[in-house]
C-alpha positions in Angstrom: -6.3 -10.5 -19.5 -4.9 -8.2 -17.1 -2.6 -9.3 -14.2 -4.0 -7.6 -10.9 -1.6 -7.7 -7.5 -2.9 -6.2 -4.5 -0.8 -5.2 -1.6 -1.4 -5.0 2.2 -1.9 -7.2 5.2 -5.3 -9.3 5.7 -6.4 -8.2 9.1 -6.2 -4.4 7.0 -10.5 -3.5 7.2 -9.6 -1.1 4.7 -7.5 -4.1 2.3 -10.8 -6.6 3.2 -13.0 -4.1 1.4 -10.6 -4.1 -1.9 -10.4 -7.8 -1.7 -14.3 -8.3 -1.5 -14.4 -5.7 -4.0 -12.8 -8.0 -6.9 -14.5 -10.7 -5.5 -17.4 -9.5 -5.8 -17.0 -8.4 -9.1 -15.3 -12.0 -10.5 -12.0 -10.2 -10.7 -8.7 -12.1 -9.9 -5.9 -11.3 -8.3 -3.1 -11.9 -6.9 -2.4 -10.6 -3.0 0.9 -10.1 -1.6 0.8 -10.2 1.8 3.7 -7.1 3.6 4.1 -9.4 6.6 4.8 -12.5 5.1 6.2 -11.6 1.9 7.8 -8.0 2.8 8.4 -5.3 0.4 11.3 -4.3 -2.0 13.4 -1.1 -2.3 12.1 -1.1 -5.9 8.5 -1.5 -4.7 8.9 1.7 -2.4 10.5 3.6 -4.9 7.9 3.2 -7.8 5.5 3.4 -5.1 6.9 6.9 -4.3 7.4 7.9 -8.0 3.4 7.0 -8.2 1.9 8.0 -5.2 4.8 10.4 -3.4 6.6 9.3 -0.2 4.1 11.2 2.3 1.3 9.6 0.5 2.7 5.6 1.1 3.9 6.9 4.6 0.7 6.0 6.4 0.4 8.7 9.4 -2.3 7.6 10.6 -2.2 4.2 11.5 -1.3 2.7 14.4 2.4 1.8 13.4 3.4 5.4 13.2 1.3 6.8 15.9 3.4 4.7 18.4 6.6 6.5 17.3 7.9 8.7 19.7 8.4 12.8 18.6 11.7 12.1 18.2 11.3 9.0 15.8 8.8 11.0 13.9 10.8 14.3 13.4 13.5 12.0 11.5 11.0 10.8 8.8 11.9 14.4 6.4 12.1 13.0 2.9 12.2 9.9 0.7 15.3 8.3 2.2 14.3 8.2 5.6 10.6 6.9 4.9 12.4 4.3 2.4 14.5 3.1 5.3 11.5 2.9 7.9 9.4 1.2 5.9 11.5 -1.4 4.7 11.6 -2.6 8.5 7.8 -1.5 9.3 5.9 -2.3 6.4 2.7 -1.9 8.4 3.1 1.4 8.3 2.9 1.7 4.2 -0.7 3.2 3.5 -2.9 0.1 2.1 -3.5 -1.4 -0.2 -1.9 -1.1 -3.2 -3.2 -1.8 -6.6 -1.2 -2.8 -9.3 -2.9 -3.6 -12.6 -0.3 -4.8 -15.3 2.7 -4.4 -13.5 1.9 -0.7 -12.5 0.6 0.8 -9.0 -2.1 2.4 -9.4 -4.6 3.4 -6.6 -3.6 3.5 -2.8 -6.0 2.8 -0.4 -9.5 2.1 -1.4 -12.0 4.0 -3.0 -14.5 2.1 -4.6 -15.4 4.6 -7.2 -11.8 4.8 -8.4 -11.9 0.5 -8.6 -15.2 0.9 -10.5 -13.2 3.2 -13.0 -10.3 1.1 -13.4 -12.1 -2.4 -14.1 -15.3 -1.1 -16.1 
């Protein structure tokens, strides 16, 4: 039987869809909530072996869009993204699959879930 973590926060619309996703489809998991439960230097950095640092950096969202020019401008390479997003985890592009101990799909895309669990 596989072990199968997600990762995000639950007022995420984009972790709710994951989440009725396996439920939906009778497959359990385990969530681990960022805001509760936080996030681990070693989670970032397999994270950003997986996915690459500007790919868990979540631009978009709300966290980062609040940063001013300045704040941004410093957020250049793996170490500085590591050290933001240990302190805002909302800002780590969700959620995060992890099937057997191993990250892999960021965000959600049901066609990608449909090819992992088939």
């Amino acid at each position: 039987m596989k072990v199968i973590k997600l990762y995000g926060i639950p007022n995420c619309n984009t972790v709710k869809k994951a989440q009725d996703f396996l439920k939906r489809n009778e497959i359990n998991f385990e969530f681990h909530d960022f805001k509760k439960m936080g996030v681990t230097i070693e989670l970032l950095n397999e994270w950003f072996e997986v996915f690459g640092w500007e790919n868990v950096l979540n631009k978009k969202g709300l966290t980062f869009k609040q940063l001013s020019a300045e704040e941004k401008s410093k957020i250049q390479d793996a170490t500085a993204a590591r050290s933001y997003l240990l302190v805002k985890n909302s800002a780590i592009k969700r959620p995060i699959l992890e099937v057997d101990g191993k990250a892999c799909s960021l965000g959600f895309d049901e066609n990608t879930y449909i090819e992992l669990f088939k």
